[in-house]
Each structure stands twice: as structure tokens, then as C-alpha cells.
C-alpha positions in Angstrom: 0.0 0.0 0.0 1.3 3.4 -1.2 2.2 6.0 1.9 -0.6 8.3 2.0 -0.2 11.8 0.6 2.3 14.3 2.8 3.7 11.5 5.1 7.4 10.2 4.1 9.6 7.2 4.9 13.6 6.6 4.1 15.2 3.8 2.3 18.5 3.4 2.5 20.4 2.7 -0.9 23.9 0.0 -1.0 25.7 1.0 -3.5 29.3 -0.1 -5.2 30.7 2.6 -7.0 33.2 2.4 -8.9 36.2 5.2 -8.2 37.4 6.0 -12.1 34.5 6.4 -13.8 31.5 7.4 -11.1 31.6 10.2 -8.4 29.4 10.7 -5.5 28.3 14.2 -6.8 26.6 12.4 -10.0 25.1 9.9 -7.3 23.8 12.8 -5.1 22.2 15.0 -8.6 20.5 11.3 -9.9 18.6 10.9 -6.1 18.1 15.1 -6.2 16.2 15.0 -10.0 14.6 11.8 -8.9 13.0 13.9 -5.5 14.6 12.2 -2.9 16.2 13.6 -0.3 19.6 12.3 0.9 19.8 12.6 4.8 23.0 9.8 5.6 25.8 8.4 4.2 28.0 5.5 5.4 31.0 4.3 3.7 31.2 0.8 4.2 34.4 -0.4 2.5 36.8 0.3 0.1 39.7 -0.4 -1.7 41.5 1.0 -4.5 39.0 0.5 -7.3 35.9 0.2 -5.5 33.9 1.7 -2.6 30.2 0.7 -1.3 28.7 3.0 0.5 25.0 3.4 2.3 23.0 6.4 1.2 19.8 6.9 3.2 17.4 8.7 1.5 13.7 10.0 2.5 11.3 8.9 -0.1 6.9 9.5 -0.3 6.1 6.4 -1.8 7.7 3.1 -3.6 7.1 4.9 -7.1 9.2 7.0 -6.2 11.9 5.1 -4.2 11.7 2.7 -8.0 12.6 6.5 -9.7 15.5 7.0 -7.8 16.5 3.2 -8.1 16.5 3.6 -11.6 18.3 7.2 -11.7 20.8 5.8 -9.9 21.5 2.6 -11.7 21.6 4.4 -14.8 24.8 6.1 -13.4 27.9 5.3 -15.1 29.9 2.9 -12.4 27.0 3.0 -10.3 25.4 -0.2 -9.2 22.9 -0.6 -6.7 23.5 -3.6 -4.6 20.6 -3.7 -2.0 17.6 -1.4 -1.4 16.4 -1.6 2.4 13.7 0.7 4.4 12.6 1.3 7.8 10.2 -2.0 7.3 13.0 -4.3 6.2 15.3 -3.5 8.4 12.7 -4.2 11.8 12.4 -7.5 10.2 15.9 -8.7 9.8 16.4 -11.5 11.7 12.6 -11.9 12.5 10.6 -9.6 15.2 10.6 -12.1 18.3 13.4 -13.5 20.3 13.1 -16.1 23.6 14.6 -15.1 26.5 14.8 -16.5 30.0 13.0 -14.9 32.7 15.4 -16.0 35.6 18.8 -15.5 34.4 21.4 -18.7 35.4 24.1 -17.7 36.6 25.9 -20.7 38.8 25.4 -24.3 39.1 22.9 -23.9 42.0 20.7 -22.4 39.8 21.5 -24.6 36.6 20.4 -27.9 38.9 16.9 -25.8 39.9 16.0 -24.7 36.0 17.4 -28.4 34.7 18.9 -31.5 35.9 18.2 -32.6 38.8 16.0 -30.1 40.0 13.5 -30.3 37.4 13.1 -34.0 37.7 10.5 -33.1 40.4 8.7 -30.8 38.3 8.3 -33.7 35.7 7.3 -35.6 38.1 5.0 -33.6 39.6 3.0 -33.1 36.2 3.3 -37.0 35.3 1.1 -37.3 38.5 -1.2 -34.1 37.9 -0.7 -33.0 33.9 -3.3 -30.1 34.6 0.0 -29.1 36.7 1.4 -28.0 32.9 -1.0 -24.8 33.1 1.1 -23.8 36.1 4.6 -24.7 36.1 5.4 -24.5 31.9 5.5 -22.1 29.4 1.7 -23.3 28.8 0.1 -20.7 31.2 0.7 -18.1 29.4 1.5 -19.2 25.6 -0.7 -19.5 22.5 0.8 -21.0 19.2 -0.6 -18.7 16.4 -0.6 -21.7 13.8 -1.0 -20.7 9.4 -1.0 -22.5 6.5 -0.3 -19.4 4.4 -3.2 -20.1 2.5 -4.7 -16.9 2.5 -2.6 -14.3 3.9 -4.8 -10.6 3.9 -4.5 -9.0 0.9 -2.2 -11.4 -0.3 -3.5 -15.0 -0.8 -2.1 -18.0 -1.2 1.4 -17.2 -0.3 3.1 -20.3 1.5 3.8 -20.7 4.9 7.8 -19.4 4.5 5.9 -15.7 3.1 3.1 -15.8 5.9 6.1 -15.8 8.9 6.4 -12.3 9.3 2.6 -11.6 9.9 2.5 -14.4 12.1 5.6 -13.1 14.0 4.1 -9.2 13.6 0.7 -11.0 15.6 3.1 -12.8 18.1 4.4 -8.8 18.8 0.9 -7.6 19.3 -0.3 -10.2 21.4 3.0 -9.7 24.0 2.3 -5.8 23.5 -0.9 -5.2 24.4 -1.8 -8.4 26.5 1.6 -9.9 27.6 0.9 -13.1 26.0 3.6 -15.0 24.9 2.9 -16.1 21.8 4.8 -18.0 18.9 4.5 -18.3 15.2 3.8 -21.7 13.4 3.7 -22.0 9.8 3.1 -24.9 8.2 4.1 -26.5 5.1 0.7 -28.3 4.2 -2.4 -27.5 3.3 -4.1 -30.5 3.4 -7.0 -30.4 6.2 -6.7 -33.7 7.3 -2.6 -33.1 8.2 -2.9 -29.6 9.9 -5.4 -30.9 12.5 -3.2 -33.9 13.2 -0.2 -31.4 13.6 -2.1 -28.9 15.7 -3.4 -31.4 18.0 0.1 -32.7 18.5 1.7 -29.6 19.6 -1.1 -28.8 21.7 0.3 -29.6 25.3 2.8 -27.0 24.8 0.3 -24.3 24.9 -2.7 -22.5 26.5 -4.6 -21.5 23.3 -4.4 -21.9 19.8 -5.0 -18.8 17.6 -5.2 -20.5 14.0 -4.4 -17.5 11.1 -4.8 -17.0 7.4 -6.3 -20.4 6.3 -8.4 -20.3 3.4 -12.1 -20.8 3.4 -13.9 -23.4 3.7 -10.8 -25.4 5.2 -10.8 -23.1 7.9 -14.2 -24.3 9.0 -13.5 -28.1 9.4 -10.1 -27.6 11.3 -11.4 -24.8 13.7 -14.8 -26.8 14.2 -12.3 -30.2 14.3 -9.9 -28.6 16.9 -12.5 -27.5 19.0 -13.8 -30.5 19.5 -11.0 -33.0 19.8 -8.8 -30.0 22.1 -9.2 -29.4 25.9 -7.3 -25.9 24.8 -9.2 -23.0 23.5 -9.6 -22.9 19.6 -10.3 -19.6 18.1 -9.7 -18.6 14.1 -9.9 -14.6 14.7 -10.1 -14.2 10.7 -13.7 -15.2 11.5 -14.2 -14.1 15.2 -11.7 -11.3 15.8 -13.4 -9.3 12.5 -16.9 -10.3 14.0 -16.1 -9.4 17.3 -14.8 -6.0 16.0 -17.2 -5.5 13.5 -20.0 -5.8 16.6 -18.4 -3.3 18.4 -18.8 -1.2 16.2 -22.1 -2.0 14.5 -23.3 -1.4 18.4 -22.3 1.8 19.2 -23.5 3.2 14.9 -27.1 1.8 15.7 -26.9 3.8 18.9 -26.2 7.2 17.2 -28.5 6.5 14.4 -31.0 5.8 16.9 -32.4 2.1 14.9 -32.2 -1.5 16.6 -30.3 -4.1 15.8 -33.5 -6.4 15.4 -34.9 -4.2 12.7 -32.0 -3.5 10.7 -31.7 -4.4 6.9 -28.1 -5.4 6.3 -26.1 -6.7 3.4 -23.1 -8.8 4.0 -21.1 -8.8 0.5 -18.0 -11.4 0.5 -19.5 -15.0 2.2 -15.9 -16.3 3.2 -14.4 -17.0 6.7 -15.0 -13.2 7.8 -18.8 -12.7 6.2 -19.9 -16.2 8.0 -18.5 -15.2 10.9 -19.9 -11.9 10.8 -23.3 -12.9 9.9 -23.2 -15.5 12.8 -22.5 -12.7 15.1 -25.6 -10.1 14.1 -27.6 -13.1 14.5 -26.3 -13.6 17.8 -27.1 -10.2 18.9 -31.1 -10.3 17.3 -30.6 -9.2 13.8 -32.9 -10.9 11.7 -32.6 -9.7 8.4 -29.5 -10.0 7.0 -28.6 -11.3 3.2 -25.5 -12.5 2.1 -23.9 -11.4 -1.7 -20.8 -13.0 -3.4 -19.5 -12.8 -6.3 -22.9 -14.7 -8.5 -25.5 -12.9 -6.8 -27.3 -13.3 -3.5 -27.2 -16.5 -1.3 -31.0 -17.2 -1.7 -32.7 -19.5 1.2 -34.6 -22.6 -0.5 -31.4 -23.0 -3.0 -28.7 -26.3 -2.8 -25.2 -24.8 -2.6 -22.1 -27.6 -2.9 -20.0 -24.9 -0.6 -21.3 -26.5 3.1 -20.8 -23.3 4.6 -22.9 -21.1 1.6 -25.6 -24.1 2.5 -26.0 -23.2 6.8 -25.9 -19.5 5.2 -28.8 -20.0 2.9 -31.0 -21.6 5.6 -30.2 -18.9 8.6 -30.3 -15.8 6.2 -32.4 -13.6 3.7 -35.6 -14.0 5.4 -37.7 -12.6 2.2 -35.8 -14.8 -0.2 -34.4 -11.7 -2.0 -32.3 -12.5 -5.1 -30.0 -10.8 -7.7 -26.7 -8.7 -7.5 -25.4 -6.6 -4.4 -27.2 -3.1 -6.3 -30.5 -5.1 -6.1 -30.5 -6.5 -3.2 -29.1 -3.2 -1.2 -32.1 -0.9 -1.4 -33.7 0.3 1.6 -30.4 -1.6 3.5 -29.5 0.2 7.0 -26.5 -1.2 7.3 -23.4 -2.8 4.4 -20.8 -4.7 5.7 -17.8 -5.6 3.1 -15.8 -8.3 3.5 -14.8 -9.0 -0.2 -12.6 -7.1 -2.3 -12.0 -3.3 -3.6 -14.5 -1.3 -5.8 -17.4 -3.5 -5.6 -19.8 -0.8 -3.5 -20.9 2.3 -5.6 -22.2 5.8 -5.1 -25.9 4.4 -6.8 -25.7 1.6 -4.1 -25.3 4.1 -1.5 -28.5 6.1 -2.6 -30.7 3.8 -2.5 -30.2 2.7 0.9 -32.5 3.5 4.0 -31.9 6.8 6.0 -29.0 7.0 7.7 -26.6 4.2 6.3 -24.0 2.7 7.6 -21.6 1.6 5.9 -18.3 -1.1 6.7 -16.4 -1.3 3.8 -13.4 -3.5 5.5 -11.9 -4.9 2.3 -8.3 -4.2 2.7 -5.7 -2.2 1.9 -8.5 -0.8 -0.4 -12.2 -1.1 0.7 -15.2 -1.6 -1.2 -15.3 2.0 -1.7 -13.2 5.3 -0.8 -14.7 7.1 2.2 -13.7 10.6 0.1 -17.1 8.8 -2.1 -19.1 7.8 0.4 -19.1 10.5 2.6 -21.5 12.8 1.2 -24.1 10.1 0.9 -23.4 7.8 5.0 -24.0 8.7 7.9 -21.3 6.0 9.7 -18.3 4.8 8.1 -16.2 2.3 8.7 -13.2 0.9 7.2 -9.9 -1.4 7.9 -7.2 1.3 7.4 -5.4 3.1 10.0 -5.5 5.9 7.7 -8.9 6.7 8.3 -11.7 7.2 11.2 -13.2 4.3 13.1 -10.7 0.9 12.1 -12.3 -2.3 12.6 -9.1 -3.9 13.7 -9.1 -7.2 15.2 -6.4 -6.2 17.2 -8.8 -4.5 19.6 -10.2 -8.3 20.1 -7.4 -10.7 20.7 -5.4 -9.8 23.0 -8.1 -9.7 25.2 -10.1 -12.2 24.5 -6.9 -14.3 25.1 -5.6 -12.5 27.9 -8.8 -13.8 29.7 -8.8 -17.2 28.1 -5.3 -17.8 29.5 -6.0 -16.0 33.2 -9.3 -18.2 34.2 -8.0 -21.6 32.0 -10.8 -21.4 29.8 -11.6 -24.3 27.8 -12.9 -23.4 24.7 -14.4 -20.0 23.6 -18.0 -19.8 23.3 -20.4 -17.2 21.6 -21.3 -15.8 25.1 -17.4 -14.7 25.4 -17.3 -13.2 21.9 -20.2 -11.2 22.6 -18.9 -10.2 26.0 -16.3 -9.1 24.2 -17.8 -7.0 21.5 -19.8 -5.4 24.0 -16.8 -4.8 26.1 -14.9 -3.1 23.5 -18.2 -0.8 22.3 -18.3 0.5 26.1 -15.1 1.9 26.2 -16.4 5.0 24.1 -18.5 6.6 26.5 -21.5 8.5 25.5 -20.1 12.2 25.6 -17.6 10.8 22.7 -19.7 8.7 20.4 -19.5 10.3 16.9 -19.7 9.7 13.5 -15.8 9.8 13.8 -15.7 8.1 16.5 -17.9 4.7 16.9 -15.0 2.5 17.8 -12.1 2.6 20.1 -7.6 3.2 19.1 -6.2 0.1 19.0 -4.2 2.5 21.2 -6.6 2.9 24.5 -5.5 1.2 27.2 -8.6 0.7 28.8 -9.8 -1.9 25.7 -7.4 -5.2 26.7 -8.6 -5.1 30.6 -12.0 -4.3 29.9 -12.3 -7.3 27.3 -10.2 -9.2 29.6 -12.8 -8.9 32.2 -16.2 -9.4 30.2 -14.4 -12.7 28.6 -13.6 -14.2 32.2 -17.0 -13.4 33.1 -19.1 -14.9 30.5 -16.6 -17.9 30.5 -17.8 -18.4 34.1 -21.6 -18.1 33.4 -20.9 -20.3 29.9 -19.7 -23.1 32.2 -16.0 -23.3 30.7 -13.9 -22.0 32.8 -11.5 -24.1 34.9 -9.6 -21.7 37.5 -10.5 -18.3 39.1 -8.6 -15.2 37.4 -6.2 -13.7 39.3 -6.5 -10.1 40.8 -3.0 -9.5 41.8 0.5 -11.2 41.3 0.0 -13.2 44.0 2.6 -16.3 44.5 1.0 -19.3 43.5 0.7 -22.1 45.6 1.5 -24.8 43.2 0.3 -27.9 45.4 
């Protein structure tokens, strides 16, 4: 995605110049013409003939940083070796490390943290495994598990391609929750195999937070892991967006002063996320939503060969409405976009009911600009950081499995993910609710604890939690 208008970035620029035919001067006027702006320059080694040297340069956008490439290349001697920016370089080497948390430094503490000492501890969870929640890395660690079958925005990438978001949701997780979490990519996609895997790292961890697996696979292993785990199971492509998207649906019904059980809403893009989504208004008394892909409208009474498309079809479109997304829309309160970029259109807009809302979440470019919209919504919503009101699922997980891990949940039921939509809608009070303003920063501090808390307490009411939260770092008494 380009780097919105008046915001800049630097690259730095390896280059191996050659000292008889090229000069740095030539190398500063090709980056100048080109509009970059040279702000460093490192020499890093030389030798009679040749030198390579690091130029960092602030750039607005890749086109750009591919001008000056090419300006520069096309100096006589010049050759550029390596082009590196502020993104690559927080990446080299990968964005997680382990480190111990008690440090060893003689052989009293080497026979506590392994041999002999920690025979007992073995021991002492051979004879009690639910001991493993307490005395391992499993209390607080969730393996976030991909095939890199369908990477946002991306697709079908591999599971080598998918580490870095898997490592960049192992950051967030520690960040904002402090849950240890650690990236597992996997190099099958065969539904079948991934379960077997999952299921066999299990005992190392408190949760699983599977990631990027494409639809409908994602279904059966989720819904397979679920029930052959005693761990919690929770795919947030589906829930985390759902969660979010709630949130935020909540607190736009408020301002337009409607209900959620007599809203009209369109769901366009019936993948993981739009099932998902769909589940959840249901879950919170909407009762009219319909459901458009790609051939039309998913029309109850019709045989789909897609499982998923045939649960939609019998729990959706009440009135049996058919044709495309422009047909289907009028007289809508309320579109959510899951699907791709430039499907929604101005005409859709006006013939919606009074007040629309509109979540156009397709990313990095939604289902249509807000600069279009705007004139004709009254709430928007979108996935960019660039713009008001973010559905971002990070405002879900962290909290959802910060209170999964503190009261040893088992699994995660719908009470907990509306718990937790609710939770995170309550954090904007009613002084700030605005159009601007329906959903909280992934920022607020108050959105983890608050989820956190609602989670632990549905968990309790849904019957699946297994140990009482803590309210303070208290030592624990392990027997």
C-alpha cells in the first residue's frame, strides 16, 4: 500500500561505486532529480577501485523510491546492490526473540531450572498433567498456527511468506496483553494433516490462535480442533473481525438511533470473515441479513455444494431476495464488506434507508473510498489506519486471550465473543460517540482489561472456565 499523501519514509540505498569512472556528486544529482532527499551516508568499505557506500534517503512512496533506483542505476559505475527501508530492516532477523526470565548464573541455579532439580517438576505433572497450566510455558502461551493459504491482501502465499505476519501477531499479542505467543507456519495444506499437527503440539500451549487459512478449510479444522482439544480454539479471521465488526455496528445503531432487530443489512464477501460476521448479528437479534458473493445473492430454498454457503442460505435472507449486491441493497440500513475493492458504488449508496452505515473493511482498499461515500453515509467504517473508526481485530485478541489464559478457559463460546464485542463498544463513552468516533484506538489502554474482564465473566456463566482469574501477582501455591 502506497504512503498516504504528505507522510514520508527513508530507504537506504547500498551501493558499489566504482572510483574512475563514477563520483558521489553524480550519485547525489540522480537521487536530487529523482526527489529524494539524501539525509545519511556511510561508507562501508573500500579499496583501490571500489567503494560501497550506504545512502539513506527520505522517499513519499515506492514509485518514487523505483525513480530514484532507476536514476541511480543508470549512473555510469554506479550499481545498486541492496535497497532496504525502515520495514526491512525491523524485520531482519525476525521480530521475536526467547529469552529466559530468571537469568542462570551458577550451578545452584542450573540444577533448579534443569537436571536434577527439574526432575520433580516432571514428576509432579506426570502425577497431575493439569499441573502443565502452572509450572510451563503453557500458562501463558498460544501458538498462532497458518498454513499461508490466505494471507490478507495477499492470498495463497506459503507458509515461508506468511512468517512475518505471524511473527508481527506474536508482537501484538505480547504488547498489548503480555501473551507469549509464537508463530507456526506450516508447510501443508491438506486439512486432514494440519489438525493432526495442531493437536500434536497442543500440550505446549494454553490456546491456539489459528491464522490466514483459506475458506472453507478453515471451518473443518477450527470446528475439528474444537472438539478434539481441551485448549481453546479460536480462528480470529472469523471471530476477531466479528467481534470488532459488533463493536462497532453497536455503538452506529446507537447514534442513528435504529435497533439491531430491525436492521436491513447486506453482508457482501461470504468467506471465513462474512460467516463469521453474519453468525454474530444473529447472535445479537438481527434478523434480516442477506448475504452477496460474487454470482448474486445466497438465496434460502437453493442447494449450494459450498457446506458453509448451505447453513448461510438456511439462517439468512428471510424474504428470499435474489440478484446482484445493487439489487439487493435498497432500503439496507446497514453494508458490511468483506470481499474485495470497488465493488460498492455511489448508486448503491442512494438507494439505501436513512442514515446508512456503511463497513467497507476490504483491505488495503475497501469496497469503496470514504472521500465517495461520505456525502451520501451517515457511519463509516473501514480497515485502514488511515482513516476514522478501524475495525481492527487487534482491539479483540489480546483480550479475549488474555482472559482465556487467566481463568484456564476451555474453549471459547459465543457468550465470550459477545462479552467481548460489548466490552470493547463500552469503552467510548456517551459524551464521545461520533460519527468519527464509533469504535475505540487500537491504542486505549482501557480496551485489553476491559475485554479481559467481560471474557472471564461470560466464561464463568458459559460453564467453561476451569480456575478463578487472578486479581493481583500473588505467589501461587503450586500444590
Amino acid at each position: 500500500m502506497a504512503i498516504p499523501s504528505g507522510a514520508s519514509t527513508s530507504i537506504i540505498l547500498r551501493l558499489e561505486m566504482n572510483k574512475e569512472t563514477s563520483s558521489f556528486a553524480q550519485v547525489a544529482a540522480a537521487v536530487g532529480d529523482a526527489g529524494g532527499d539524501i539525509v545519511a551516508i556511510d561508507v562501508g568499505r573500500s579499496d583501490k577501485t571500489i567503494t560501497v557506500r550506504d545512502i539513506t534517503v527520505n522517499v513519499y512512496d515506492q514509485k518514487q523510491t523505483e525513480l530514484i533506483v532507476e536514476a541511480v542505476n543508470a549512473v555510469n559505475g554506479v550499481k545498486v546492490v541492496h535497497v532496504s527501508d525502515q520495514t526491512f530492516l525491523l524485520h531482519i532477523g525476525g521480530k521475536i526473540e526467547t529469552t529466559p526470565k530468571t537469568p542462570i548464573k551458577n550451578r545452584d541455579d542450573l540444577s533448579r531450572v534443569y537436571t536434577p532439580g527439574v526432575a520433580r517438576v516432571c514428576m509432579a505433572i506426570h502425577e497431575k498433567p493439569s499441573r502443565a497450566h502452572s509450572l510451563t510455558i503453557k500458562r501463558n502461551t498460544i501458538a498462532v498456527v497458518s498454513d499461508g493459504s490466505a494471507v490478507l491482501g495477499l492470498g495463497n502465499i506459503g507458509p515461508e511468506a506468511a512468517m512475518p505476519v505471524m511473527e508481527g501477531k506474536a508482537v501484538l499479542f505480547k504488547q498489548f496483553a503480555g501473551v507469549d505467543a509464537f508463530p507456526i507456519c506450516l508447510n501443508t495444506q491438506d486439512t486432514e494433516e494440519i489438525i493432526q499437527i495442531v493437536k500434536a503440539i497442543a500440550p505446549s500451549f494454553g490456546g491456539i490462535n489459528l491464522e490466514d487459512i483459506s475458506s472453507p478449510r478453515c471451518f473443518e479444522i477450527e470446528q475439528r480442533l474444537i472438539e478434539e482439544l481441551d485448549i481453546p480454539v479460536f480462528h480470529d479471521d472469523q471471530h476477531g473481525t466479528a467481534v470488532v465488526l459488533l463493536a462497532g455496528l453497536l455503538n452506529a445503531v446507537k447514534l442513528v438511533g435504529k435497533r439491531m432487530e430491525d436492521l436491513k443489512i447486506v453482508v457482501c464477501g461470504i468467506g471465513a470473515a462474512g460467516i463469521a460476521c453474519s453468525k454474530m448479528l444473529l447472535a445479537a437479534g438481527v434478523t434480516n441479513i442477506i448475504g452477496v458473493d460474487r454470482a448474486g445473492a445466497i438465496v434460502r430454498g437453493e442447494t449450494y455444494e459450498n457446506r458453509a454457503w448451505q447453513w448461510y442460505a438456511e439462517n439468512t435472507n428471510p424474504e428470499g431476495l435474489s440478484g446482484s449486491l445493487s439489487e439487493v441493497i435498497r432500503g439496507a440500513d446497514v453494508f458490511i464488506g468483506v470481499s474485495g475493492p470497488g465493488v460498492l458504488k455511489v448508486t448503491d449508496l442512494q438507494q439505501m434507508a436513512k442514515d446508512p452505515i456503511v463497513f467497507a473493511m476490504a483491505n488495503p482498499t475497501p469496497e469503496i473510498s470514504p472521500e465517495e461515500a461520505e456525502p451520501y453515509v451517515r457511519v463509516m467504517a473501514t480497515g485502514r489506519s488511515d482513516y476514522p473508526n478501524q475495525i481492527n481485530n487487534v482491539l479483540c485478541f489480546p483480550g479475549i486471550f488474555r482472559g482465556i489464559l487467566d481463568c484456564r478457559a476451555s474453549r471459547v463460546t459465543e457468550e465470550m465473543k459477545l462479552a467481548a464485542a460489548k466490552a470493547i463498544a463500552s469503552v467510548v463513552s456517551d459524551e464521545e460517540l461520533n460519527e468519527y468516533y464509533i469504535i475505540p484506538s487500537v491504542f486505549n489502554a482501557s480496551v485489553v482489561e476491559t475485554v479481559r474482564e467481560a471474557v472471564i465473566q461470560a466464561a464463568y456463566e458459559s460453564g467453561v472456565a476451569r480456575k478463578a482469574a487472578p486479581t493481583s501477582p500473588k505467589p501461587v501455591t503450586v500444590y
